[in-house]
C-alpha positions, 0 to 999 in steps of 0.5 A: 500503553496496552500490551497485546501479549499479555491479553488473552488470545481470545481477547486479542482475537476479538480485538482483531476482529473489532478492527477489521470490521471497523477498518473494512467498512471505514476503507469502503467509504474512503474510495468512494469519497476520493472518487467524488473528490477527484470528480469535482475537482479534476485532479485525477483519479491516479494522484488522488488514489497515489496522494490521498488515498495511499497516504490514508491507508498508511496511517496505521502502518505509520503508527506501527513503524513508530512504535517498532522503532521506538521500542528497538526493534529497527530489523521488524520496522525496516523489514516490514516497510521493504516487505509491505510493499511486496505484499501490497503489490501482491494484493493487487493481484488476488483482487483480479482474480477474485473481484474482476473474475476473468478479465486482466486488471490491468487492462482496465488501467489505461493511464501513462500516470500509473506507469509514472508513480510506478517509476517513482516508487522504484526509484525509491526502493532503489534509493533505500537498497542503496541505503541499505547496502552503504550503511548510513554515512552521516547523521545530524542530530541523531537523524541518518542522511539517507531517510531525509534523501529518501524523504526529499525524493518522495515529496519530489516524485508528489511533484511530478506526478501531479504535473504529468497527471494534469499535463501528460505527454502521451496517451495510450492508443486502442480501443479503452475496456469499459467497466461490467456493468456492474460496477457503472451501476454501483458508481452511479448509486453512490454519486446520486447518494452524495449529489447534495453532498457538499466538497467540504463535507467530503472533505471532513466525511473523508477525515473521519474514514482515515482516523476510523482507518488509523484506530481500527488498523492499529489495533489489527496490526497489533493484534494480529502480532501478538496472536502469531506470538501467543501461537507459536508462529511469529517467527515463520513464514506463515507468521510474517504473511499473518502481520503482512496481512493485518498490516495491508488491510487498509489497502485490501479495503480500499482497493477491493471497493475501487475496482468494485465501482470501475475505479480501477486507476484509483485502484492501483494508483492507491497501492503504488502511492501507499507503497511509495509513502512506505518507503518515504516513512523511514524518516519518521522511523530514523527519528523514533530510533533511539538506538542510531542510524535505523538503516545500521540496524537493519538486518541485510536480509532486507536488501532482497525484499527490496529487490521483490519489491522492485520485480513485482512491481517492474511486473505490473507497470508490463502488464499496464504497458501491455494491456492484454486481456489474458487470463491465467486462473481467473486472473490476468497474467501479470497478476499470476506473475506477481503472485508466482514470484511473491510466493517463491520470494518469500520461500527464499526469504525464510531461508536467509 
């Protein structure tokens, strides 16, 4: 296997630059097709963005989890699955105030689903702080009890989502926001451009994206931890906001493409689903683990990312339940909170 840190920096930088062009536009084209994949099928656009479209975007932060596990650094692979989901969330809000530019995202998510993937990914945090506080208190052959609950609860809360979406048991009432004009035009080139398009070549167009999506954001992520070792920041905040980044860009592309066509359930229904699959990839981080339970090895410092992770999100299912259109910096005011609160959460983080 290459190792990044024995490349030169430039090199390195070049490589990271190479992934998240190809990352970029491979995740561009993956909103659309799931987009035309729930239109055709009826599945809706929030488990399409929680179930296909988070589990897309999670490829490369699979295979980086792994590879942390496996070569012993468990504190890293749980700190970063706990902390992308902060970031993540985080993400959602720097897309309001830059895409959106004065209108609250949120109220453009008019979905009871989205309140109930957030529901679920709560709980799963809930779960792995839970996991995390205990200490794992039982293992079969090498594999912790706690990532197989946590795993169980993951593919339960897939049921239920999928259920509610087709059958919901309340809708929000008022008048609904449209999308800019803007973004109705871009959805309709895309739709005449795949109107011939067949579903199963959807199918495989969106197989190819992912795996773009996995090779390119591999090589970012690993990249993108090597250059803030080799510059001499990979152990402070600035370095671990560099290797969050590099890890999200999957979901900023994604993300940044639905709300860009109006795709704004899809939008925020990709990072909630991305986030929860996050967390349900403590499993194949316990088995990759050679060195015992991961949840034993873990600093407890990673218990309050898991508590960031709960605010933030707690803060976007409001701003969804509310649907205000107040704005605060360009952006609406759930998003300035999620922001406010990530940045104090991570000054905090870095003293402990």
């Amino acid at each position: 296997m290459i190792s990044f840190l024995e490349l030169p920096l430039l090199a390195n930088a070049a490589i990271f630059v190479f992934g998240s062009i190809l990352v970029w536009l491979a995740g561009t084209k993956l909103s659309r097709y799931v987009d035309l994949f729930a239109d055709r099928t009826g599945i809706g656009e929030a488990f399409a963005g929680a179930l296909l479209l988070g589990g897309a975007t999670s490829l490369p932060e699979m295979a980086t989890t792994c590879t942390a596990a496996y070569s012993g650094a468990a504190k890293l692979a749980g700190a970063n699955l706990l902390g992308g989901v902060a970031m993540q969330i985080a993400v959602l809000g720097i897309i309001d105030a830059v895409v959106l530019r004065g209108r609250a995202l949120t109220l453009f998510s008019p979905r009871s689903s989205l309140l109930m993937v957030g529901v679920m990914l709560i709980a799963l945090i809930a779960i792995a702080a839970a996991a995390l506080s205990s200490g794992e208190w039982g293992t079969i052959a090498h594999l912790g009890l706690w990532p197989v609950v946590i795993f169980g609860f993951y593919v339960f809360s897939v049921w239920v989502i999928y259920r509610y979406e087709g059958d919901p048991r309340w809708k929000p009432s008022g008048e609904l926001a449209q999308p800019p004009e803007s973004a109705r035009d871009l959805k309709d080139a895309y739709q005449s451009e795949y109107a011939e398009t067949s579903t199963r070549a959807l199918v495989g167009f969106f197989a190819i994206a992912s795996l773009a999506v996995l090779i390119g954001g591999f090589f970012v992520a690993k990249t993108g931890e090597a250059i803030a070792e080799q510059t001499g920041i990979g152990q402070s905040v600035v370095g671990a906001t560099l290797v969050a980044l590099a890890t999200s860009l999957p979901e900023v592309s994604t993300t940044y493409s639905a709300v860009r066509f109006g795709a704004y359930s899809m939008a925020a229904a990709n990072i909630l689903g991305t986030n929860s699959i996050e967390i349900a990839l403590f499993l194949p981080a316990d088995l990759t683990y050679r060195d015992g339970a991961i949840f034993d090895a873990m600093a407890p410092s990673s218990g309050f990312l898991a508590a960031l992770s709960i605010i933030v999100t707690s803060l976007y299912l409001w701003g969804i339940l509310e649907r205000r259109d107040r704005t605060i910096l360009g952006m609406g005011t759930d998003s300035f909170a999620v922001l406010l609160v990530y940045g104090i959460g991570l000054v905090i983080y870095s003293t402990l």
